[in-house]
C-alpha positions as CSV (number, residue, x, y, z in Angstrom):
1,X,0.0,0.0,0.0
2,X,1.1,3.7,-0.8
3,X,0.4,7.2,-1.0
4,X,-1.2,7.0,-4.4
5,X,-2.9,4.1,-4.0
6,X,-4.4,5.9,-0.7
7,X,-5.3,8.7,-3.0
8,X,-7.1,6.6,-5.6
9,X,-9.3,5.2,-2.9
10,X,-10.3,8.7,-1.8
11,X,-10.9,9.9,-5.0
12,X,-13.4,6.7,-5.0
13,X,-15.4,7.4,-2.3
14,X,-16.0,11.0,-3.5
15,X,-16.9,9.4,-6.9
16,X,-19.5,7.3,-4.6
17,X,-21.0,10.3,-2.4
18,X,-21.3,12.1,-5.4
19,X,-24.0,10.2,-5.9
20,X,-26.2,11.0,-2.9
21,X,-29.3,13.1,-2.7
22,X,-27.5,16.5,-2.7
23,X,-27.9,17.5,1.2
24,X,-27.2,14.0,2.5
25,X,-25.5,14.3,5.9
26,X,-23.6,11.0,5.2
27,X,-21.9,12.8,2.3
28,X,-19.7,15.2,4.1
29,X,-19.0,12.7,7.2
30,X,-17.7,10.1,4.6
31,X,-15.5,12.4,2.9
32,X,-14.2,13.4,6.4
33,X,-13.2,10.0,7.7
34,X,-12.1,9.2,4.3
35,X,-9.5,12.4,4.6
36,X,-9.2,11.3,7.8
37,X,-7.4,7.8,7.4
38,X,-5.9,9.7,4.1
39,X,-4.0,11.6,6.4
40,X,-3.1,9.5,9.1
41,X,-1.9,6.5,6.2
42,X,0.4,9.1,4.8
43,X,1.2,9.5,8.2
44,X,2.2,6.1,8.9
45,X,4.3,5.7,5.5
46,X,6.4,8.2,7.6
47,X,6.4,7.6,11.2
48,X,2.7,6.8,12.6
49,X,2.1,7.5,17.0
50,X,0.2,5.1,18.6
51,X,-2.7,8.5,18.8
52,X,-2.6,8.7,15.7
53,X,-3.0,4.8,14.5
54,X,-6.2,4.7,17.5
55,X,-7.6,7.8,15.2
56,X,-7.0,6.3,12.0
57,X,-8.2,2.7,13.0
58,X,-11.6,5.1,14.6
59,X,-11.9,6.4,11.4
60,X,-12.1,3.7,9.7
61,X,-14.6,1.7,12.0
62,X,-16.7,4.9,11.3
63,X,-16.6,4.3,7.6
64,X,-17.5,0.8,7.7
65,X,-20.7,1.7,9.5
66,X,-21.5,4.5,7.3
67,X,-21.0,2.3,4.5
68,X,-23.5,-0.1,5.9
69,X,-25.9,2.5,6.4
70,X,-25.5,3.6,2.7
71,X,-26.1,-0.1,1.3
72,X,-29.6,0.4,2.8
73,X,-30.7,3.6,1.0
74,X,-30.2,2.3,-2.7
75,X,-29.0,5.7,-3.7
76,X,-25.8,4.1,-5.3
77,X,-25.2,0.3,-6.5
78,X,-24.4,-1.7,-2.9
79,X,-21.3,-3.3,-4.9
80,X,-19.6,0.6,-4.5
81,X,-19.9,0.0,-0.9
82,X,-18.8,-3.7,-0.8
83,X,-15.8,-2.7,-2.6
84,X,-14.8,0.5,-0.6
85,X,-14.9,-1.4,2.4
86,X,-12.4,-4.2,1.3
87,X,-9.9,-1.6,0.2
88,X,-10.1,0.2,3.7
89,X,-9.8,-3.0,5.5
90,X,-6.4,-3.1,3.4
91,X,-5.5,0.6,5.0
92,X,-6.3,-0.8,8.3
93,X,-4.0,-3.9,7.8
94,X,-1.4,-1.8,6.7
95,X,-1.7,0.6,9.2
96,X,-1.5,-2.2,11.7
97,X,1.2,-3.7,9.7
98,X,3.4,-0.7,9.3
99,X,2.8,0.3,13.3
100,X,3.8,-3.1,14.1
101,X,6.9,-3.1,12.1
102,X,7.9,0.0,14.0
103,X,7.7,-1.9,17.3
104,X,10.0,-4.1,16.1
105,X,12.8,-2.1,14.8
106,X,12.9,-0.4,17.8
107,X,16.9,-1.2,18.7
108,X,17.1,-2.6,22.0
109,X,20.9,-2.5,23.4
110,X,22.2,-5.8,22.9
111,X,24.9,-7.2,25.3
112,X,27.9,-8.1,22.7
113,X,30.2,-10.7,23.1
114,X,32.8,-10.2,25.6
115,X,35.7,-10.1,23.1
116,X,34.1,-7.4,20.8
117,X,33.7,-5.0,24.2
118,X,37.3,-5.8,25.2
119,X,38.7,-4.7,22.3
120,X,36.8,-1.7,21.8
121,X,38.0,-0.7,25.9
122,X,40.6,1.8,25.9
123,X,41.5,2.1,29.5
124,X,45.4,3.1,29.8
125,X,46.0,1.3,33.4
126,X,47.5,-2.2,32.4
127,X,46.7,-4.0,35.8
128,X,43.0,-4.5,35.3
129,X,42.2,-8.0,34.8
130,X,39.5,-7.6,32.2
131,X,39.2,-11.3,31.9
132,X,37.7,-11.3,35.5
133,X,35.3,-8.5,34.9
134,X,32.0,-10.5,33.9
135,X,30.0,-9.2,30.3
136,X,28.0,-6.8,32.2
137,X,31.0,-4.7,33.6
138,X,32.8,-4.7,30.4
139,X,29.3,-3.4,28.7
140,X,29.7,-0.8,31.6
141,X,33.2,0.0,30.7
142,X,32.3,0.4,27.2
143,X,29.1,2.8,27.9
144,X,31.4,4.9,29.9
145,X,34.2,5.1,28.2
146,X,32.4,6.2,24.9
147,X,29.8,8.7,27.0
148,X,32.2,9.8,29.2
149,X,29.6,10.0,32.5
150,X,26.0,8.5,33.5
151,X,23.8,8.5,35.4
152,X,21.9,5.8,36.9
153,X,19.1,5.7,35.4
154,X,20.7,6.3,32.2
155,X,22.8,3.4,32.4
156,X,19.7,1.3,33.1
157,X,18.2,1.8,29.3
158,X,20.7,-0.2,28.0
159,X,20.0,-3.0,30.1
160,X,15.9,-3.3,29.8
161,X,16.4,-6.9,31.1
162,X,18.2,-6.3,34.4
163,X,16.7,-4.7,37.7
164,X,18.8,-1.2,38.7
165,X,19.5,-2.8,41.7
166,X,21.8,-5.2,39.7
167,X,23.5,-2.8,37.6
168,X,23.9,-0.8,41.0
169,X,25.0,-4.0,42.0
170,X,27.9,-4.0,38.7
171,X,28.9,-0.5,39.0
172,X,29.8,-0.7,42.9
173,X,32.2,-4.0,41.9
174,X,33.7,-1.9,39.4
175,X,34.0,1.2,42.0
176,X,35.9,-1.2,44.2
177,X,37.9,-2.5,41.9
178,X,39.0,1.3,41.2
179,X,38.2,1.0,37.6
180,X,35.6,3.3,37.6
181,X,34.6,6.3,40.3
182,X,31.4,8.7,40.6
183,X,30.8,12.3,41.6
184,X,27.7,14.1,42.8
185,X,25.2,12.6,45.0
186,X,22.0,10.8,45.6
187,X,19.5,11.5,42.4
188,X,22.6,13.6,40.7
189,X,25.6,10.7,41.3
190,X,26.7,9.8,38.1
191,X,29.6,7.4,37.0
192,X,33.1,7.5,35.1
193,X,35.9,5.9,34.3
194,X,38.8,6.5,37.0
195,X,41.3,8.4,35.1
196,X,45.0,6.5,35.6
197,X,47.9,8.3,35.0
C-alpha cells in the first residue's frame, strides 16, 4: 500500500457520495473520515504514533458503519460499498502492519560478546584483569568510556532486562575495583571511568 494508492481510494469514495441526494448528511461525514485515514496512512508511510494509529483505525470503524448504512438507502449500487470497504480494511492492515513493524525495529541494546567489548575498551591502566570482569562490567566499561559520565538511570536503558538494583550492583564491583569512580550525589551521582595516570 502507498500514498497514491491511498489517494485513488479517496478519490473513489468522492466518486461514490457524489451520488447521494444533494444535502445528505452522510456525504460530508464520509469524505471526512475518508481524509481522515488519508492523512493519518500518509502519516504512517512516515512515522505513525500510537494517537494517531487509535484515530485512524476510529476512522475507519466509522466508515464501515456508514457504508452499511448507505447499502440500505439504494442511492448508489451496494457493490460501491462492498468494494470500498475491502480496500479500507487493506488501509487498516497496513496501518496495523506498518505500526507493528515499528515496534520491532525499535533497537534494544544488545549485550555483545565479551571479546568485541574488550577490544573496543581503551583504558590506559595495564593491571585490570579484564578477563575477570564478567559481560555486564565490560558493557559498563564500554558505555562509559564512549559517554564519558552516566547516570543511573541512564545506564539502566541499556540494560531493559536487568533490575537497577543489579547494575547498582555491577557499577559498585567496578567502584571497588578502582576502575571506575562517581561524583555528585543521591538523584545527581553519576559514574566515570577513573582516570590512571
Amino acid at each position: 500500500m502507498n500514498a497514491e494508492e491511498i489517494i485513488k481510494l479517496t478519490n473513489a469514495v468522492y466518486k461514490v457520495t457524489d451520488l447521494f441526494p444533494p444535502k445528505e448528511p452522510l456525504k460530508m461525514a464520509i469524505r471526512k473520515e475518508a481524509l481522515n485515514v488519508l492523512f493519518f496512512s500518509i502519516l504512517c508511510l512516515k512515522d505513525l504514533n500510537p494517537k494517531k494509529k487509535e484515530d485512524s483505525l476510529n476512522s475507519l470503524k466509522v466508515l464501515e458503519v456508514c457504508f452499511d448504512v448507505c447499502k440500505k438507502q439504494n442511492w448508489v449500487n451496494e457493490k460501491n460499498f462492498d468494494i470500498l470497504k475491502r480496500e479500507y480494511n487493506k488501509v487498516g492492515e497496513f496501518i496495523n502492519q506498518k505500526t507493528t513493524n515499528k515496534k520491532e525495529q525499535v533497537k534494544k541494546p544488545v549485550l555483545e560478546k565479551k571479546e568485541e567489548v574488550l577490544d573496543k575498551i581503551e583504558i590506559s591502566n595495564k593491571n585490570i584483569e579484564y578477563e575477570k570482569l564478567s559481560d555486564i562490567q565490560l558493557r559498563l566499561l564500554e558505555l562509559l568510556q564512549n559517554k564519558g559520565q552516566l547516570r543511573p538511570i541512564e545506564i539502566n536503558t541499556y540494560f531493559p532486562k536487568l533490575s537497577s538494583r543489579s547494575v547498582r550492583r555491577e557499577l559498585m564491583k567496578l567502584r571497588e575495583k578502582n576502575i571506575i569512580n562517581s561524583g555528585g550525589g543521591g538523584k545527581s551521582i553519576y559514574y566515570r571511568i577513573n582516570e590512571y595516570n
